[in-house]
GUKOLTI-419327 format. One record per atom (N, C-alpha, C): residue in three letters; x, y, z. Coordinates in steps of 0.2 Angstrom, whole numbers, plus 5000, padded with zeros to 4 digits. Atoms other than C-alpha are relative to their C-alpha. Layout:
<rs>
alaXYZ ...
</rs>
This chain:
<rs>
unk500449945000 unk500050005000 unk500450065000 unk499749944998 unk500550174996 unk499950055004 unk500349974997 unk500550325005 unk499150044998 unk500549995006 unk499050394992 unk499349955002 unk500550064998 unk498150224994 unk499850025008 unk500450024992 unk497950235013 unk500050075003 unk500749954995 unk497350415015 unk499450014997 unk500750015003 unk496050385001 unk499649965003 unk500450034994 unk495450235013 unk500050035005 unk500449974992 unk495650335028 unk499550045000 unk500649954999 unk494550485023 unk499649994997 unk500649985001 unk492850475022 unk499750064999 unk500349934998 unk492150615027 unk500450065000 unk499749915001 unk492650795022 unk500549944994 unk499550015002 unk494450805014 unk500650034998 unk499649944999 unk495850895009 unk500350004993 unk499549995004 unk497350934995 unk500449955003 unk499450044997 unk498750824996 unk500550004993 unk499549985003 unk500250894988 unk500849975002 unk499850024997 unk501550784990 unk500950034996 unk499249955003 unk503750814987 unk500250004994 unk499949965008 unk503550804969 unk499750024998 unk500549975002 unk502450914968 unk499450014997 unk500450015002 unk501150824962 unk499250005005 unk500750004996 unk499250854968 unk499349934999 unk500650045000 unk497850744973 unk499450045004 unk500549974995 unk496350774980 unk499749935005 unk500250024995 unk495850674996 unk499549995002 unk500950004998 unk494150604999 unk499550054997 unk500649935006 unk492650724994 unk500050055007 unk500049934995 unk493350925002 unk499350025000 unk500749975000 unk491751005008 unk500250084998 unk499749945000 unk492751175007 unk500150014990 unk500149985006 unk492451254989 unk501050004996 unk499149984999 unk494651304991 unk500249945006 unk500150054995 unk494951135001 unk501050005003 unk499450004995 unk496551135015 unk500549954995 unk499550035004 unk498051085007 unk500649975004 unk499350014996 unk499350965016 unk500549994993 unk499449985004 unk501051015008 unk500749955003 unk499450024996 unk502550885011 unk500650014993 unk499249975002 unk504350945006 unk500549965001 unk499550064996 unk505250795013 unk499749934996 unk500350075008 unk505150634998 unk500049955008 unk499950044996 unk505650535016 unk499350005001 unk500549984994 unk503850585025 unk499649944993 unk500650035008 unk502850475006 unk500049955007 unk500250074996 unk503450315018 unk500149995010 unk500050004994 unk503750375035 unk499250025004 unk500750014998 unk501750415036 unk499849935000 unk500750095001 unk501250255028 unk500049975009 unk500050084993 unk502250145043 unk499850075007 unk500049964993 unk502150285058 unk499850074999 unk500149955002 unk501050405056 unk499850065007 unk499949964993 unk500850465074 unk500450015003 unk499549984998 unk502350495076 unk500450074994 unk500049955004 unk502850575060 unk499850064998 unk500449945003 unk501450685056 unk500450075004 unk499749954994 unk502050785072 unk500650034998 unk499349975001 unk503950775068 unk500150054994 unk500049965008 unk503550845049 unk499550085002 unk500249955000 unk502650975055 unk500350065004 unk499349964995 unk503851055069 unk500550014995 unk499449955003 unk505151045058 unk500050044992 unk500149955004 unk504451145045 unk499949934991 unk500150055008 unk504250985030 unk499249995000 unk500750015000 unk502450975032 unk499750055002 unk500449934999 unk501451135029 unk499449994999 unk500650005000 unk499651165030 unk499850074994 unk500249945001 unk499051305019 unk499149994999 unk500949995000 unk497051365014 unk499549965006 unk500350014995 unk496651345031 unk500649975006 unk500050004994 unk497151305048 unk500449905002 unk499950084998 unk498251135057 unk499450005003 unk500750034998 unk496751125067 unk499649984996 unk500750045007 unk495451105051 unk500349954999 unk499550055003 unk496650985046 unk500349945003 unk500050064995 unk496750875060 unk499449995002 unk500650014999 unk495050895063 unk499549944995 unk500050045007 unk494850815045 unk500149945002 unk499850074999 unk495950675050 unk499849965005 unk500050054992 unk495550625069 unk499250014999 unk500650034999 unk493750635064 unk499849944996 unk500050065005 unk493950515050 unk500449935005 unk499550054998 unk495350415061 unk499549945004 unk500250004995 unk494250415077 unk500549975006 unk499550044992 unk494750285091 unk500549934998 unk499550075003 unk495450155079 unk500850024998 unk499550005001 unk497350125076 unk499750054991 unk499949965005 unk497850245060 unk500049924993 unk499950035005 unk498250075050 unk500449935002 unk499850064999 unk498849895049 unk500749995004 unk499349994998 unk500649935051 unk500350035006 unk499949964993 unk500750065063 unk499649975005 unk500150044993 unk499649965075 unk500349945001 unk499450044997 unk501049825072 unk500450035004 unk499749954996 unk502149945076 unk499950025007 unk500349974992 unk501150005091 unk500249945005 unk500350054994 unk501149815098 unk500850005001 unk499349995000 unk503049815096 unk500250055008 unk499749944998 unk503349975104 unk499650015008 unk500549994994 unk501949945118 unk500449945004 unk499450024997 unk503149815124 unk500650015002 unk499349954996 unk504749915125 unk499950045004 unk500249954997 unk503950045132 unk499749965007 unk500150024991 unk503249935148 unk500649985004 unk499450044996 unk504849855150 unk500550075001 unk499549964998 unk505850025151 unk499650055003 unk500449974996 unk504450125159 unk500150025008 unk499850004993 unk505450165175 unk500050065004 unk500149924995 unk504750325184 unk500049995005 unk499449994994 unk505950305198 unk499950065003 unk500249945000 unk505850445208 unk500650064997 unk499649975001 unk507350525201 unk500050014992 unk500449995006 unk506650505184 unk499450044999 unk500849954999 unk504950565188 unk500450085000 unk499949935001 unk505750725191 unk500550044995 unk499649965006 unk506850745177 unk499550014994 unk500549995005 unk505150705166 unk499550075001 unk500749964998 unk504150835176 unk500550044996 unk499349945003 unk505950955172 unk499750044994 unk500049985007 unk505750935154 unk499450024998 unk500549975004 unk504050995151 unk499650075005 unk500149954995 unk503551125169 unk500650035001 unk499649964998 unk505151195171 unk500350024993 unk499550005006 unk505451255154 unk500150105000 unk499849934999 unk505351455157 unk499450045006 unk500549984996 unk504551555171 unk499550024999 unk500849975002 unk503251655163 unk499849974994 unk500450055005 unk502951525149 unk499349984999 unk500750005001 unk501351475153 unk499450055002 unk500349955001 unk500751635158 unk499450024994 unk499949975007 unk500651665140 unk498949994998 unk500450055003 unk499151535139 unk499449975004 unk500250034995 unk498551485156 unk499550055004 unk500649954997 unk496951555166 unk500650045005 unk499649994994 unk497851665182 unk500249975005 unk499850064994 unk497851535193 unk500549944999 unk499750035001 unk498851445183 unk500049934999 unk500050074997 unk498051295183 unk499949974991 unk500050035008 unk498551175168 unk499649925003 unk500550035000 unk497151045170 unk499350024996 unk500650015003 unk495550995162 unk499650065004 unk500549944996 unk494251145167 unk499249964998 unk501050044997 unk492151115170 unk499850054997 unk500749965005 unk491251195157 unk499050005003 unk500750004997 unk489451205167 unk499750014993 unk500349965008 unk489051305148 unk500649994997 unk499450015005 unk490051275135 unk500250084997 unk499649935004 unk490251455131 unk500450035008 unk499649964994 unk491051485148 unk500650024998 unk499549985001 unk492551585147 unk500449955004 unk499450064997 unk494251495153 unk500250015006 unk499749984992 unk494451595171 unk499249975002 unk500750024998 unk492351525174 unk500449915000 unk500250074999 unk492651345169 unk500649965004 unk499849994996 unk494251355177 unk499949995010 unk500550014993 unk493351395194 unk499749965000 unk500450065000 unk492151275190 unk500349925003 unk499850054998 unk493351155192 unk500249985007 unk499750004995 unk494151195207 unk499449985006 unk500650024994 unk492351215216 unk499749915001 unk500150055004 unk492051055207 unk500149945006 unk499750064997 unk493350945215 unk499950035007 unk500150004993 unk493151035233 unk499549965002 unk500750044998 unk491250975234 unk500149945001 unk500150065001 unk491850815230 unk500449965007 unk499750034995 unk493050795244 unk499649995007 unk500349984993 unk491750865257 unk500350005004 unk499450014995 unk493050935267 unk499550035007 unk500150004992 unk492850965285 unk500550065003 unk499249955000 unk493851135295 unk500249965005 unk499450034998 unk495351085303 unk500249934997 unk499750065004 unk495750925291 unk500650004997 unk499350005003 unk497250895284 unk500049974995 unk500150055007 unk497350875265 unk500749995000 unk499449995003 unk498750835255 unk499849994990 unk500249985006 unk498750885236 unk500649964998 unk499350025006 unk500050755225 unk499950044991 unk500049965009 unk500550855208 unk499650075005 unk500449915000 unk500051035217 unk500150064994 unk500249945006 unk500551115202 unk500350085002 unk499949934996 unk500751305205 unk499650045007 unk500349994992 unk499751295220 unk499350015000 unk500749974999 unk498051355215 unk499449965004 unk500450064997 unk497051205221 unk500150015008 unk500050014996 unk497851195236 unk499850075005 unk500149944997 unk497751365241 unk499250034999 unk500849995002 unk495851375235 unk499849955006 unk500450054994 unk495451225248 unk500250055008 unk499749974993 unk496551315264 unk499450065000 unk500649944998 unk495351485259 unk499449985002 unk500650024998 unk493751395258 unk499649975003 unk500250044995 unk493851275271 unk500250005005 unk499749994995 unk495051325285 unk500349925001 unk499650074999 unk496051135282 unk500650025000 unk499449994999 unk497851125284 unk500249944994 unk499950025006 unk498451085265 unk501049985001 unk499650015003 unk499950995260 unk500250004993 unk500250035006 unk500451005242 unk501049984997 unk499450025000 unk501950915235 unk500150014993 unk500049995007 unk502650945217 unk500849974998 unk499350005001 unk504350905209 unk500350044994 unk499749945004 unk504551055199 unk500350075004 unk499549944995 unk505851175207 unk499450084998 unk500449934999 unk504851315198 unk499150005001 unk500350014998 unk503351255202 unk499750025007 unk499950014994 unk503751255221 unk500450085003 unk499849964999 unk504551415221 unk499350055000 unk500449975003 unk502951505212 unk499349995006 unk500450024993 unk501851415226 unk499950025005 unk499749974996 unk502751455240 unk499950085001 unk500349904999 unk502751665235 unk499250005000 unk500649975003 unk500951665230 unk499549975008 unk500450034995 unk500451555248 unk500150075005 unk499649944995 unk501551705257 unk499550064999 unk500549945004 unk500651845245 unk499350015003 unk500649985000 unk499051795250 unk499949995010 unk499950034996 unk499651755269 unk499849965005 unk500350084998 unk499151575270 unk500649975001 unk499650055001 unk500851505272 unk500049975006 unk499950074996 unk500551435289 unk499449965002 unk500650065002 unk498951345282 unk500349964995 unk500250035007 unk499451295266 unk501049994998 unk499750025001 unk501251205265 unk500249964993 unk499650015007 unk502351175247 unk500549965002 unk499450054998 unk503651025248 unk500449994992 unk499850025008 unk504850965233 unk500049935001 unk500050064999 unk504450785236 unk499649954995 unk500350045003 unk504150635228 unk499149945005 unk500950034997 unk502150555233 unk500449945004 unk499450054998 unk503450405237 unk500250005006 unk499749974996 unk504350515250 unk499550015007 unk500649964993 unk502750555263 unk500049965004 unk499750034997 unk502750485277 unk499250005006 unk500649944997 unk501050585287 unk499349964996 unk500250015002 unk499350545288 unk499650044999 unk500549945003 unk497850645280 unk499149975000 unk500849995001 unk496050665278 unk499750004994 unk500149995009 unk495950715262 unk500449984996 unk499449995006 unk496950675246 unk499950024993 unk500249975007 unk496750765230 unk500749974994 unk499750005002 unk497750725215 unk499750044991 unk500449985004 unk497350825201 unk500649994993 unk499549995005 unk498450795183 unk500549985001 unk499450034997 unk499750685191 unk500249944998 unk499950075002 unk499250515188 unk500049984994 unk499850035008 unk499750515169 unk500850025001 unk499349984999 unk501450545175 unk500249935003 unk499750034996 unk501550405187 unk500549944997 unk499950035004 unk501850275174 unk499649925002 unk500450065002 unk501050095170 unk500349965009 unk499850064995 unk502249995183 unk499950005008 unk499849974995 unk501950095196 unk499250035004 unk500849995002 unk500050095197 unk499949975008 unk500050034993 unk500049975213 unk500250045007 unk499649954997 unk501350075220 unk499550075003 unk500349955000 unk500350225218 unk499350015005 unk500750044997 unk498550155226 unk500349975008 unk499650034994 unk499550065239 unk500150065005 unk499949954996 unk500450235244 unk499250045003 unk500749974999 unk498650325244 unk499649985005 unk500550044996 unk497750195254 unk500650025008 unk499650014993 unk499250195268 unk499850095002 unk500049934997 unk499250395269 unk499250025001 unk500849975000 unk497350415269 unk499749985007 unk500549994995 unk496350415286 unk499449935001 unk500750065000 unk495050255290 unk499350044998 unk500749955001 unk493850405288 unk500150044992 unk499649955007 unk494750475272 unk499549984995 unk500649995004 unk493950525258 unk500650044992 unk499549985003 unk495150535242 unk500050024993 unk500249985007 unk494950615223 unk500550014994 unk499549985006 unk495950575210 unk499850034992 unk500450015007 unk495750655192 unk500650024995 unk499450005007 unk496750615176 unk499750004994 unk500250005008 unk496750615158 unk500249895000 unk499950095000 unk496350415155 unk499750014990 unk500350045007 unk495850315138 unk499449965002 unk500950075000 unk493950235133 unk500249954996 unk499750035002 unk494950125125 unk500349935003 unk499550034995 unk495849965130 unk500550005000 unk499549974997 unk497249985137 unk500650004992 unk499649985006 unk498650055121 unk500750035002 unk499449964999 unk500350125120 unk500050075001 unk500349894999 unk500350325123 unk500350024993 unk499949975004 unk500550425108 unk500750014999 unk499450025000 unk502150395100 unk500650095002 unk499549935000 unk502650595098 unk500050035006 unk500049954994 unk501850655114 unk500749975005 unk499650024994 unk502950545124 unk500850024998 unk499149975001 unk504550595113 unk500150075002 unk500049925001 unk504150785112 unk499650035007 unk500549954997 unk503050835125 unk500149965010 unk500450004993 unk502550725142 unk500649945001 unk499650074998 unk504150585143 unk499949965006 unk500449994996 unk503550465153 unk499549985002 unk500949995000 unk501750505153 unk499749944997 unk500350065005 unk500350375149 unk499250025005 unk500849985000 unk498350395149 unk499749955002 unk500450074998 unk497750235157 unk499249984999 unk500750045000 unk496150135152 unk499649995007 unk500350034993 unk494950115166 unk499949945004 unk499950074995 unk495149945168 unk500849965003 unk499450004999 unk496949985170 unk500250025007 unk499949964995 unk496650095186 unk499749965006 unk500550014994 unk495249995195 unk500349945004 unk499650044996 unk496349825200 unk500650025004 unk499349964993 unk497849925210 unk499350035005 unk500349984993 unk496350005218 unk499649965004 unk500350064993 unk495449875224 unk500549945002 unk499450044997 unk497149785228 unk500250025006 unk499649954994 unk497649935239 unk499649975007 unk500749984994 unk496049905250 unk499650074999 unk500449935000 unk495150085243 unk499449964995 unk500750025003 unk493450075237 unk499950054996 unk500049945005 unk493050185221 unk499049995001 unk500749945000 unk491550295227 unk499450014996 unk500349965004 unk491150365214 unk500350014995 unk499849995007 unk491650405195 unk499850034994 unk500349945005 unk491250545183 unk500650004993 unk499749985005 unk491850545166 unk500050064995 unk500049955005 unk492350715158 unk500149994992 unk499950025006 unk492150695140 unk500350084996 unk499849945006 unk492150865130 unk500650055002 unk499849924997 unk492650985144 unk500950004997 unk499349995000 unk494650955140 unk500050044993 unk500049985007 unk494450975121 unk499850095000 unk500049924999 unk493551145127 unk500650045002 unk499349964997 unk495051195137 unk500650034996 unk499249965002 unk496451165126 unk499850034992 unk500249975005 unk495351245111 unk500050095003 unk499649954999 unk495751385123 unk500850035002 unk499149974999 unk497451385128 unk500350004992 unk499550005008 unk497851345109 unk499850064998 unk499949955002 unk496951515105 unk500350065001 unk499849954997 unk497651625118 unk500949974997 unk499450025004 unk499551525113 unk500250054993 unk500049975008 unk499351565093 unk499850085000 unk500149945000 unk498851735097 unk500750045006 unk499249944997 unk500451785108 unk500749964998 unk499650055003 unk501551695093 unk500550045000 unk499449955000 unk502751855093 unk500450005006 unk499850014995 unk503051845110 unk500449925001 unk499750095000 unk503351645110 unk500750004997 unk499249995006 unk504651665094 unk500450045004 unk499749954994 unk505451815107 unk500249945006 unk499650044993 unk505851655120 unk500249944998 unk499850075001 unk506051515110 unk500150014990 unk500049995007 unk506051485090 unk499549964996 unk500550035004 unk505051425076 unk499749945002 unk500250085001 unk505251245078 unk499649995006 unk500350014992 unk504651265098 unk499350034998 unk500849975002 unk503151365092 unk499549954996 unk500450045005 unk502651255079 unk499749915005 unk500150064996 unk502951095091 unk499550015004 unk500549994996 unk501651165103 unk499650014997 unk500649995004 unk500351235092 unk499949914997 unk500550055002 unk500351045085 unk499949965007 unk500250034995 unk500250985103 unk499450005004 unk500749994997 unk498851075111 unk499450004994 unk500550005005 unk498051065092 unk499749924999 unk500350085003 unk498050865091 unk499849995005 unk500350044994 unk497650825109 unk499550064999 unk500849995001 unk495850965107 unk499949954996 unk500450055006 unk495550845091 unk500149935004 unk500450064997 unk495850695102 unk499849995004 unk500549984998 unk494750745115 unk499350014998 unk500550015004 unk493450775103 unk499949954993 unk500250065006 unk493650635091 unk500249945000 unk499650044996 unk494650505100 unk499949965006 unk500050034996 unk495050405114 unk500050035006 unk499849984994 unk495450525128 unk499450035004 unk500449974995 unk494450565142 unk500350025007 unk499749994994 unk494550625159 unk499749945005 unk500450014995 unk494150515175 unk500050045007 unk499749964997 unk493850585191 unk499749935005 unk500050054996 unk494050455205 unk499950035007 unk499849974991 unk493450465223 unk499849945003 unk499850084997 unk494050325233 unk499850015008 unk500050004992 unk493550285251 unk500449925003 unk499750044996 unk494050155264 unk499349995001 unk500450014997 unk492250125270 unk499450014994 unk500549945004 unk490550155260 unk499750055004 unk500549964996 unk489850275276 unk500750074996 unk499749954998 unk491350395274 unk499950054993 unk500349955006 unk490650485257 unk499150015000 unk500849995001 unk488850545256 unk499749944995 unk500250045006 unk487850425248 unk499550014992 unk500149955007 unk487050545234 unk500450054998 unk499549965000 unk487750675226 unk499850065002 unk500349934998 unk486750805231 unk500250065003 unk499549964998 unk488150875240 unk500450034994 unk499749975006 unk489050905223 unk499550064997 unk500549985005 unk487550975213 unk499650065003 
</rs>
């Protein structure tokens, strides 16, 4: 099969231009667009590096500037592909490839804690005010809760924050602990609203720095507690446990471990909330390019991947809510507030970092919306008394 043949069988629906390095044109399914999107490759290698890996390739072809979009937009253009793709592997070869590579990647998946924090390094500690650029004020890079789908990004934001408090049902004077705090928003939202005494743990130097000023700023610092520690390292018990964005980080091997830790640090009465980016899917390797370029490391677990370490641990799963669109909403807003401060970006990094990110937050909104990825939001007890038994408390 050539590369030609197998996007004519991929695309159904809609379509595009496909102009390939000998400048030869096709057209691609039936375009709805009168002037239909034109993908441009420049590089003759990209003819056979899409056929066999094209989740990997597309990405690398387009950062380094050998695969252009023009009459229209990479978003139109991934939106074409990953609604024709959906949730099925791209093609016969690449999901050999996938079964290959999903076995290397279990056997060297070792997010050790000395690892774990050189992976967080490489993607949260890349410039100070970097995510400013893109990020609601609070800084919080998580899924947001669209109540309304026209909510702006600093509403659906709050949403969430209010979101996961309700769920924990805190109590005053408790003691949370936050694993992955992030730049601190959460945990500094629970210590205002609840009068609990927060820990939150991260392993990003600038993360923990950012934390720390902003707990002092508002001065909550002898509620609200910032550590540079690994979830591994703790040692203290709690009442609460949040973990919001963390558990795609932990990695596959370490899932026991993780659940295990949680159950021991949590309270007889404890009352626990995990919420990650997971797969509706069963269980698959993680996107070839995110894992090279973006999240090293990272993996978006299956839910049937999550529920045997917890009920190994001894935690009982609650409750479970699955966010479907809200993320897709999100990074449909970081990617447009990003793409609009492009002259600034290019001012701190250069083209090829620009382009890498625009297709980063571009492909994961489209596979949020046409794909595999969801959120879970987990709440784990110890007991069935020690959570309300409706939700009415949420809602």
């Amino acid at each position: 099969m050539n590369l030609l043949n197998f996007l004519n069988r991929l695309i159904k629906d809609d379509g595009f231009e496909f102009l390939d390095a000998n400048s030869k044109s096709y057209i691609i399914g039936k375009p709805k667009k009168e002037t239909p999107i034109r993908l441009k490759i420049l590089d003759k290698s990209l003819h056979w590096k899409l056929l066999i890996n094209p989740d990997l390739y597309l990405g690398e072809g387009y950062m380094n500037g050998s695969i252009v979009i023009e009459n229209g937009t990479l978003t139109e253009f991934l939106d074409i592909a990953l609604k024709n793709v959906g949730r099925e592997p791209t093609n016969s070869i690449s999901n050999l490839i996938g079964r290959f590579r999903r076995v290397y990647r279990y056997l060297t998946n070792f997010n050790l804690i000395g690892k774990s924090k050189e992976n967080v390094a490489h993607h949260y500690d890349i410039s100070e005010n970097f995510y400013d650029l893109f990020l609601d004020s609070k800084r919080q890079y998580s899924c947001a809760y669209f109540i309304n789908e026209n909510d702006d990004l600093e509403t659906a934001q709050s949403n969430k924050i209010n979101h996961i408090i309700k769920k924990l049902n805190l109590k005053p004077n408790q003691r949370v602990l936050d694993i992955g705090s992030g730049w601190g928003s959460l945990a500094i939202e629970i210590a205002k609203q609840s009068q609990c005494e927060v820990v939150g743990i991260t392993l990003s130097e600038n993360q923990l720095e950012y934390s720390k000023n902003k707990a002092k700023e508002l001065n909550l610092e002898n509620q609200v507690e910032f550590k540079l520690e690994d979830y591994r390292q703790i040692n203290e018990k709690f009442d609460r446990i949040v973990s919001v964005g963390m558990f795609e980080h932990v990695g596959r091997k370490f899932y026991r471990s993780y659940f295990n830790t949680v159950s021991k640090l949590l309270n007889e009465k404890g009352i626990s909330l995990i919420h990650t980016i997971g797969s509706s899917n069963p269980p698959r390797d993680p996107q070839p390019w995110i894992t090279k370029y973006i999240f090293p490391g990272g993996y978006t677990p299956s839910l049937s991947q999550i529920a045997r370490p917890i009920e190994d641990s001894g935690l009982i799963i609650s409750d479970i809510e699955v966010l479907r669109m809200h993320y897709a909403h999100t990074l449909r807003h970081w990617k447009e507030r990003f793409l609009a401060k492009k002259e600034i970006v290019l001012g701190m990094f250069d083209e090829k970092f620009y382009r890498m990110w625009e297709f980063y937050l571009a492909s994961c909104e489209m596979a949020f919306k046409w794909g595999d990825q969801v959120v879970f939001q987990l709440q784990l007890t110890k007991d069935n008394v020690s959570a309300p038994t409706t939700r009415d408390y949420i809602y």
